[in-house]
PDB file of N, CA, C and O in Angstrom:
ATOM      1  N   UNK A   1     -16.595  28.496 -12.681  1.00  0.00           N
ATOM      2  CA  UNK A   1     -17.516  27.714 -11.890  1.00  0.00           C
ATOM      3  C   UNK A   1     -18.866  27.582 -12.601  1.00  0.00           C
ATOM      4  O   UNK A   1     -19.568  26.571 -12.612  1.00  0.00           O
ATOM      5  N   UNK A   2     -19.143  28.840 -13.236  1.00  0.00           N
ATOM      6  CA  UNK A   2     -20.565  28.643 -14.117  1.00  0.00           C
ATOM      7  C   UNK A   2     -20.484  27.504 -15.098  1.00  0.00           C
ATOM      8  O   UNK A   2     -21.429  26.768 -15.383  1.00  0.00           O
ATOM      9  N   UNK A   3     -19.186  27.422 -15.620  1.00  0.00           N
ATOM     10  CA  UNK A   3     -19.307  26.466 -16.924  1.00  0.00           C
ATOM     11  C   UNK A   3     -19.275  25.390 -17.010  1.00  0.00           C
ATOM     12  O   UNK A   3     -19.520  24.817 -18.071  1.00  0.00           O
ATOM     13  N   UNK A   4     -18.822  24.508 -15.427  1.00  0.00           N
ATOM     14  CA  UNK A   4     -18.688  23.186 -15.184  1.00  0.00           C
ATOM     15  C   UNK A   4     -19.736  22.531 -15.857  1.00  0.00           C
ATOM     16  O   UNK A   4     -19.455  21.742 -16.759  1.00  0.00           O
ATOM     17  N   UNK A   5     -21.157  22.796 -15.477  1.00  0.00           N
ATOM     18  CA  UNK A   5     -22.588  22.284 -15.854  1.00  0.00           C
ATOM     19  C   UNK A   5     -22.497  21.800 -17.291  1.00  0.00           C
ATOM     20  O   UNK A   5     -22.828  20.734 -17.812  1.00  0.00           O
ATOM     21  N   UNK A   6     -21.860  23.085 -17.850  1.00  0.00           N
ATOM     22  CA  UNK A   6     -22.150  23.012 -19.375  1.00  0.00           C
ATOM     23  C   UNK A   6     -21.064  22.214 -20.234  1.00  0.00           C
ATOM     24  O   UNK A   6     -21.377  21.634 -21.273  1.00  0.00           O
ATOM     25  N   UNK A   7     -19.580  22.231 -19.650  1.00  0.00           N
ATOM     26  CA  UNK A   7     -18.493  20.894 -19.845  1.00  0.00           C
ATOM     27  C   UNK A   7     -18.994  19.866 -19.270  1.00  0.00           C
ATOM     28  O   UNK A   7     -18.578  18.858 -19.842  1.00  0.00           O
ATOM     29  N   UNK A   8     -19.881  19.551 -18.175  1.00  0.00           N
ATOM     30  CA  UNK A   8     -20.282  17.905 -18.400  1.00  0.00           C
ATOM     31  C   UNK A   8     -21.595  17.894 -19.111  1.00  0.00           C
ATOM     32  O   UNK A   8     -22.316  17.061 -18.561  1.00  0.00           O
ATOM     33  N   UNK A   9     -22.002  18.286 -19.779  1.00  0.00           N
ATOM     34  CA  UNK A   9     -23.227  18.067 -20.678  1.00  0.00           C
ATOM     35  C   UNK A   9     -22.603  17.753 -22.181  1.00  0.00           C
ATOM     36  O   UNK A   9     -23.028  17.193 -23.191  1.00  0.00           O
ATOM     37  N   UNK A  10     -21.325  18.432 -21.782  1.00  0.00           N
ATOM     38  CA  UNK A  10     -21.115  18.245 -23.395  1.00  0.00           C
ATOM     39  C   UNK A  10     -19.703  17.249 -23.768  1.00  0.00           C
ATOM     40  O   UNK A  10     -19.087  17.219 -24.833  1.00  0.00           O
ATOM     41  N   UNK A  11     -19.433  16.456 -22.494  1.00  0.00           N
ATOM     42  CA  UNK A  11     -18.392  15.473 -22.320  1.00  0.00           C
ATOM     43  C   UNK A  11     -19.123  14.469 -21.845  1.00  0.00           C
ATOM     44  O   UNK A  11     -18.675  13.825 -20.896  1.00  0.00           O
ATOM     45  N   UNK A  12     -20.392  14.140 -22.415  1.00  0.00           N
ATOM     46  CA  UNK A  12     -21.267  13.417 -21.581  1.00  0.00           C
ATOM     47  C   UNK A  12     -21.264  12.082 -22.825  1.00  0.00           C
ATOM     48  O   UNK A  12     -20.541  12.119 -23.820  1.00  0.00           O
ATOM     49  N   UNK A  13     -22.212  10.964 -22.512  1.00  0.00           N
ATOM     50  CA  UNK A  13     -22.535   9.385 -23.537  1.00  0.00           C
ATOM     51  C   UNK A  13     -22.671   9.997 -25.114  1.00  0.00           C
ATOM     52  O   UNK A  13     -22.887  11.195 -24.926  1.00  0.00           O
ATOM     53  N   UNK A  14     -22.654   9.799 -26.313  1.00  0.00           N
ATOM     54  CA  UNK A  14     -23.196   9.792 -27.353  1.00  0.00           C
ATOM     55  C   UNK A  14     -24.185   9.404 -27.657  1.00  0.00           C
ATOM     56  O   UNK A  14     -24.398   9.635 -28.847  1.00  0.00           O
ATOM     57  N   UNK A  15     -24.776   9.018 -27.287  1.00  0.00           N
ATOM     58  CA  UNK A  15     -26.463   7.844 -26.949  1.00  0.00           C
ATOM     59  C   UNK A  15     -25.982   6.797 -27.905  1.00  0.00           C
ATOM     60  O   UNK A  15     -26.971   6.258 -28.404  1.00  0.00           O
ATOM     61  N   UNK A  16     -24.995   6.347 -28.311  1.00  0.00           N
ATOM     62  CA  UNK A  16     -24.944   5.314 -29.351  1.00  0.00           C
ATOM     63  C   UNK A  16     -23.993   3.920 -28.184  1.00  0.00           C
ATOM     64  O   UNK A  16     -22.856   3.986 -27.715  1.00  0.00           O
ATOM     65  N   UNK A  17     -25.022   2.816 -28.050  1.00  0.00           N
ATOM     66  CA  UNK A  17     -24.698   1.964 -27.363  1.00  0.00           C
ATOM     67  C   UNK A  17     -23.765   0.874 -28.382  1.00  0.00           C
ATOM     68  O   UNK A  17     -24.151   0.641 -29.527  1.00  0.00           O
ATOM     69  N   UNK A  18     -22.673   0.329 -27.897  1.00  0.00           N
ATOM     70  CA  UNK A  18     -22.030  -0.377 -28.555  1.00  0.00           C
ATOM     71  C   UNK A  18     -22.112  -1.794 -28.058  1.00  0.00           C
ATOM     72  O   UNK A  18     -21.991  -1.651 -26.841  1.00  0.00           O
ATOM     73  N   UNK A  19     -22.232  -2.933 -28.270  1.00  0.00           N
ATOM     74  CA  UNK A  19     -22.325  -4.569 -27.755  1.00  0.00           C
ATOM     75  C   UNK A  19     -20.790  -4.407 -27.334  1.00  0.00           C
ATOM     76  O   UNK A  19     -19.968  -3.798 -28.019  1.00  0.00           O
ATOM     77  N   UNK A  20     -20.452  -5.179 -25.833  1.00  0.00           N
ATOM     78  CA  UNK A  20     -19.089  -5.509 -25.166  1.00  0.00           C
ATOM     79  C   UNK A  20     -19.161  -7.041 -26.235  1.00  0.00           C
ATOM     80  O   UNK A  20     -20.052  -7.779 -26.656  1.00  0.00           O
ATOM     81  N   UNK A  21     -17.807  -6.963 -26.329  1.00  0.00           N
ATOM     82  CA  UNK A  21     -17.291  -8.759 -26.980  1.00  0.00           C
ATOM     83  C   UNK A  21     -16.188  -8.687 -26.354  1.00  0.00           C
ATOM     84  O   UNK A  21     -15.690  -9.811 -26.414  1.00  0.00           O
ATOM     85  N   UNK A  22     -15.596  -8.072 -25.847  1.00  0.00           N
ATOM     86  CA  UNK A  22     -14.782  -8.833 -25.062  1.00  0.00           C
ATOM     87  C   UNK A  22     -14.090  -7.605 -23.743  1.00  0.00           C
ATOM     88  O   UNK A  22     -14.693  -6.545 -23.574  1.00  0.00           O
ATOM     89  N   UNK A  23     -13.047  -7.868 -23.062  1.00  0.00           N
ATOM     90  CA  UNK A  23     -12.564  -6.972 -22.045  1.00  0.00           C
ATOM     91  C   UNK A  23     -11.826  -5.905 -22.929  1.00  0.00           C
ATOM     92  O   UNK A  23     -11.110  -6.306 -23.846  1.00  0.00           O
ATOM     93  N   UNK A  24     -12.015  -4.171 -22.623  1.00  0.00           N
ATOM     94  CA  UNK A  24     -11.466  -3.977 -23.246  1.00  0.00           C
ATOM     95  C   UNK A  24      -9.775  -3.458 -22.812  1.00  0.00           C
ATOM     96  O   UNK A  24      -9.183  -4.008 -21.884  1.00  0.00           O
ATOM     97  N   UNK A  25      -9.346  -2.698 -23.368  1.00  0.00           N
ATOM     98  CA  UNK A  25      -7.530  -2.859 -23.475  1.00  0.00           C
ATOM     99  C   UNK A  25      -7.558  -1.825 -21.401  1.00  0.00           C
ATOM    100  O   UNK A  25      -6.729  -1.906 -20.494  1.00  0.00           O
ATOM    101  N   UNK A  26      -8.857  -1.037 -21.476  1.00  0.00           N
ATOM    102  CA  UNK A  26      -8.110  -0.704 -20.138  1.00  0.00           C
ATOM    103  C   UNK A  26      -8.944  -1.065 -18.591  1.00  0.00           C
ATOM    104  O   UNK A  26      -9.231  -0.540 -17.515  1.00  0.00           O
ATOM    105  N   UNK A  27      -9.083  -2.333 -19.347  1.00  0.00           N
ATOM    106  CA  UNK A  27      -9.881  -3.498 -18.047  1.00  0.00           C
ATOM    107  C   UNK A  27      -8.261  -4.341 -17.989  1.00  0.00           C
ATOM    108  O   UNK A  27      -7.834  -4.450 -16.839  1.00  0.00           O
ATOM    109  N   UNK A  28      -7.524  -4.815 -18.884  1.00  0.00           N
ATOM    110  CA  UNK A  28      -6.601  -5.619 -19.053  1.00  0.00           C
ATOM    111  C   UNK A  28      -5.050  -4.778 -18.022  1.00  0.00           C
ATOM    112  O   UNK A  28      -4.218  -5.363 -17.327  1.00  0.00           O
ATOM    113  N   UNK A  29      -5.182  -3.158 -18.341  1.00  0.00           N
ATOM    114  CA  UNK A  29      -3.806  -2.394 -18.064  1.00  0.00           C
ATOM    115  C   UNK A  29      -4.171  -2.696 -16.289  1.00  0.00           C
ATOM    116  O   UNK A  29      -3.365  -3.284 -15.568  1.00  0.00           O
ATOM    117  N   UNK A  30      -5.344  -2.242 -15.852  1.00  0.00           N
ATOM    118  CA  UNK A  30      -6.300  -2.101 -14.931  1.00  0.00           C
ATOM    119  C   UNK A  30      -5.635  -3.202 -14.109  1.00  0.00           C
ATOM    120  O   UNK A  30      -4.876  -2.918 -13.182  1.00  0.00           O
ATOM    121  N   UNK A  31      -6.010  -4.851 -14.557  1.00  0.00           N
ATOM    122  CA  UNK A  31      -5.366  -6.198 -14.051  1.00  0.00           C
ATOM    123  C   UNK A  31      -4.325  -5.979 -14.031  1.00  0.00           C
ATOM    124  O   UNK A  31      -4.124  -5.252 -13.059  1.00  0.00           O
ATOM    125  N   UNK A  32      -3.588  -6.140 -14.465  1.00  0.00           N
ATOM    126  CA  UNK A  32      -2.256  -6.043 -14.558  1.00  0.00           C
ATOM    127  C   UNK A  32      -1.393  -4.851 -13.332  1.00  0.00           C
ATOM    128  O   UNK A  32      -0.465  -5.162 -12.584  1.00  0.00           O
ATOM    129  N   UNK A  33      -1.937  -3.720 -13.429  1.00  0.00           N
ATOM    130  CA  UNK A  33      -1.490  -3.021 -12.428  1.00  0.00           C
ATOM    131  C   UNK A  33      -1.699  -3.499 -11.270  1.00  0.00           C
ATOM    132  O   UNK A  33      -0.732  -3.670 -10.528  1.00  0.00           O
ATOM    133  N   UNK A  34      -3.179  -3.870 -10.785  1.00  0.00           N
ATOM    134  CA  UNK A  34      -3.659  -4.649  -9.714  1.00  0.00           C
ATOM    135  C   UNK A  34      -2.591  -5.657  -9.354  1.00  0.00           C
ATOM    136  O   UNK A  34      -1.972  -5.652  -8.290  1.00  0.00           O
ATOM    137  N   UNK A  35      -2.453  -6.414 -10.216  1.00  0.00           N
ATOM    138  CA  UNK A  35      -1.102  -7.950  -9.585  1.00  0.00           C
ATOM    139  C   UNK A  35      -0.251  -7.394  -9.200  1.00  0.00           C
ATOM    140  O   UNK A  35       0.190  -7.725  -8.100  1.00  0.00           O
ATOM    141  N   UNK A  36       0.481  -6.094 -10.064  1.00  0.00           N
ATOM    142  CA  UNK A  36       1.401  -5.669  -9.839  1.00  0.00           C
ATOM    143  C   UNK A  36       2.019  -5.289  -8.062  1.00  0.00           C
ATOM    144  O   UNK A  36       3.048  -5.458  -7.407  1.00  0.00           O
ATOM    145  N   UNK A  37       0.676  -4.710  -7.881  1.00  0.00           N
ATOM    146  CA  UNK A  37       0.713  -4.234  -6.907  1.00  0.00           C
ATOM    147  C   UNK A  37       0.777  -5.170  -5.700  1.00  0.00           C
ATOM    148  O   UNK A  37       1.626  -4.941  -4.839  1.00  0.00           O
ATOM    149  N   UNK A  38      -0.263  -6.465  -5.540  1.00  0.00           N
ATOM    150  CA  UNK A  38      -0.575  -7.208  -4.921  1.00  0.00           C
ATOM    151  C   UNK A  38       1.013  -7.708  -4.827  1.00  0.00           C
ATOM    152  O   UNK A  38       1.480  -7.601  -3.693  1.00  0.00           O
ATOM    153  N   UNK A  39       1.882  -8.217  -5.805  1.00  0.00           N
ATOM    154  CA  UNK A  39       2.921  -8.815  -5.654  1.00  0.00           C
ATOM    155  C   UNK A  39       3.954  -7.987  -4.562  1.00  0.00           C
ATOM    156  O   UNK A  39       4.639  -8.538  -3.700  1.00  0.00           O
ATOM    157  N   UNK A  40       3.892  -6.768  -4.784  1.00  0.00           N
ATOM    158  CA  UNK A  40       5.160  -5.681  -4.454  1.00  0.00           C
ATOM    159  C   UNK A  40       4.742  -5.418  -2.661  1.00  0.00           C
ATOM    160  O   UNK A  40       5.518  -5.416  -1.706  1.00  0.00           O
ATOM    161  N   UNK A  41       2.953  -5.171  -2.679  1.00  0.00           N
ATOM    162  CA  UNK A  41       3.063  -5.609  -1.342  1.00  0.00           C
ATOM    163  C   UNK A  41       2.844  -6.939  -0.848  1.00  0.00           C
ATOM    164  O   UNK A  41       2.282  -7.069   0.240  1.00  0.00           O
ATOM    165  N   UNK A  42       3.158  -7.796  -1.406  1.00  0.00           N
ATOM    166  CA  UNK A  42       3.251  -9.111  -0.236  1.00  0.00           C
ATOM    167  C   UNK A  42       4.813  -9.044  -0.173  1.00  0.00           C
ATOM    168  O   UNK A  42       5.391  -9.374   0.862  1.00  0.00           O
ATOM    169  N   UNK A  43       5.556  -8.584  -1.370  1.00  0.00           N
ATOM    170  CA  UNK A  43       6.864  -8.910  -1.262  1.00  0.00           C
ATOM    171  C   UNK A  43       7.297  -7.913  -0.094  1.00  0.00           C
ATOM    172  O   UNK A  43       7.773  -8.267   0.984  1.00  0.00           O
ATOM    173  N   UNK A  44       7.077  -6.756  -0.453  1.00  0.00           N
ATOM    174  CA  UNK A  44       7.638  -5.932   1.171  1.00  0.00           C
ATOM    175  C   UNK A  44       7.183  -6.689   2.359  1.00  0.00           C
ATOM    176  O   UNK A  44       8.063  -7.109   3.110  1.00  0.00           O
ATOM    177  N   UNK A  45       5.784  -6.959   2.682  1.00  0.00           N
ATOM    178  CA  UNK A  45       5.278  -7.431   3.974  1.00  0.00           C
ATOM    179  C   UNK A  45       6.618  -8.865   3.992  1.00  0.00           C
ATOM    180  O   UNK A  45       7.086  -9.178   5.086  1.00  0.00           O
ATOM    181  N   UNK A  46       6.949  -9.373   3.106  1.00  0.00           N
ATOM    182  CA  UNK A  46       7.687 -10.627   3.475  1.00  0.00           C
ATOM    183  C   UNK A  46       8.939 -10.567   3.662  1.00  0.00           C
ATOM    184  O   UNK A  46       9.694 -11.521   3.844  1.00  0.00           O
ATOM    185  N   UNK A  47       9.273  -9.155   3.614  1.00  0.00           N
ATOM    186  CA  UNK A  47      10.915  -8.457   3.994  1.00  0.00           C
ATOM    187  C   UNK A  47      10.554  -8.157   5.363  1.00  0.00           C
ATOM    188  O   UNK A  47      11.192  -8.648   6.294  1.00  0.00           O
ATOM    189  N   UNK A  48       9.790  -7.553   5.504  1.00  0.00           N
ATOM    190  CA  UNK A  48       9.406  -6.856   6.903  1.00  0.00           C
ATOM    191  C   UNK A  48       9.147  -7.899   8.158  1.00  0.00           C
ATOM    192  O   UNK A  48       9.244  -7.648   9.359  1.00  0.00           O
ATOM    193  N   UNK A  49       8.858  -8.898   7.646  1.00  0.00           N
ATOM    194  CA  UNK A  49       8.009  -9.939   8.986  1.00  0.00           C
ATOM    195  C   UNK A  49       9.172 -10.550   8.600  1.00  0.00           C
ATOM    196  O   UNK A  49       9.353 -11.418   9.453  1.00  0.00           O
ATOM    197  N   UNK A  50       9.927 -10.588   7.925  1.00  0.00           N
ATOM    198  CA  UNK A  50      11.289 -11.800   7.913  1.00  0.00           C
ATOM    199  C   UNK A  50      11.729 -12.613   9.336  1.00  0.00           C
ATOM    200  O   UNK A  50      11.135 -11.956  10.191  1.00  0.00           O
ATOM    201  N   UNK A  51      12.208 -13.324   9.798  1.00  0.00           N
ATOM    202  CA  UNK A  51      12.394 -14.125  11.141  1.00  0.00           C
ATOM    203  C   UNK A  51      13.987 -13.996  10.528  1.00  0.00           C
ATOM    204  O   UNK A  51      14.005 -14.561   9.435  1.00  0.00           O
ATOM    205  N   UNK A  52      14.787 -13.663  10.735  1.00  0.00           N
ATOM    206  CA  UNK A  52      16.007 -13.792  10.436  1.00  0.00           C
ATOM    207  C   UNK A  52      16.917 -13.562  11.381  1.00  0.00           C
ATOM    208  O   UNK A  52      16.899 -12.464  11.939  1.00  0.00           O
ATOM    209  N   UNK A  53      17.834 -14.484  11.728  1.00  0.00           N
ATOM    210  CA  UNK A  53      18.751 -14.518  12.407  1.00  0.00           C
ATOM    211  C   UNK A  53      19.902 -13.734  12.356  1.00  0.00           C
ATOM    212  O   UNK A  53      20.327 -13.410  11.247  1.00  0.00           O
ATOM    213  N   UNK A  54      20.707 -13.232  13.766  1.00  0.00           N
ATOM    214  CA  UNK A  54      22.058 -12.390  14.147  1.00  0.00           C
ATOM    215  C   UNK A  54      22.953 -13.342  12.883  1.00  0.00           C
ATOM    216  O   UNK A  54      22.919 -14.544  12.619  1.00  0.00           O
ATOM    217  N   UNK A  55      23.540 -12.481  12.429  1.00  0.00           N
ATOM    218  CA  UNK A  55      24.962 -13.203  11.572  1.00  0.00           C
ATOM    219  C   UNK A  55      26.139 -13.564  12.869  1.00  0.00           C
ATOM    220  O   UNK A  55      26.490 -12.753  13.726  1.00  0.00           O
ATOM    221  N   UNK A  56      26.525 -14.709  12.769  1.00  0.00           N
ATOM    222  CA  UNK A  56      27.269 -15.417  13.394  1.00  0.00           C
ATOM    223  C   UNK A  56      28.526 -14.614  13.833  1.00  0.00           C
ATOM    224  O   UNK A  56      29.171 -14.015  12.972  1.00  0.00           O
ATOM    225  N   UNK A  57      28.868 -14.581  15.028  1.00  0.00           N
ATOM    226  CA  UNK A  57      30.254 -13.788  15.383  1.00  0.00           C
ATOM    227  C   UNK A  57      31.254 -14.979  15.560  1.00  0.00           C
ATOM    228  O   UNK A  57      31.161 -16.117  16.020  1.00  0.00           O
ATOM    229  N   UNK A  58      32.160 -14.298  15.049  1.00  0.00           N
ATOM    230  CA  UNK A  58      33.387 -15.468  15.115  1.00  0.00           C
ATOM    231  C   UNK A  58      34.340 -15.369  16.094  1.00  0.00           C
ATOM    232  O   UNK A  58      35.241 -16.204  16.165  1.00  0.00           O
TER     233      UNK A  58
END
C-alpha cells in the first residue's frame, strides 16, 4: 500500500509531447469493438421483439 504513490510517479508522462497525425491503432480497435457491439445488440433486441407467428397446425 506504501508503494502505490511511488509506482504511479514512476509509470507516469515522459514530459516529451509528441504531434497526433492521425488516429492511433487503439482509437481504431476501440471503433471497431464499439460497432461490434452496437450490431450484436440490435441484433438480439431484433430476435427478442420478433412479432412472429404460431407455425401452422395441419
Amino acid at each position: 500500500m506504501i508503494a502505490l504513490p511511488l509506482l504511479a510517479v514512476q509509470s507516469g508522462h515522459s514530459g516529451i509531447v509528441h504531434p497526433r497525425t492521425g488516429p492511433e491503432l487503439s482509437d481504431i480497435v476501440l471503433f471497431v469493438f464499439a460497432a461490434m457491439g452496437v450490431f450484436l445488440v440490435r441484433r438480439a433486441l431484433r430476435k427478442r421483439f420478433a412479432k412472429t407467428k404460431p407455425p401452422a397446425e395441419d
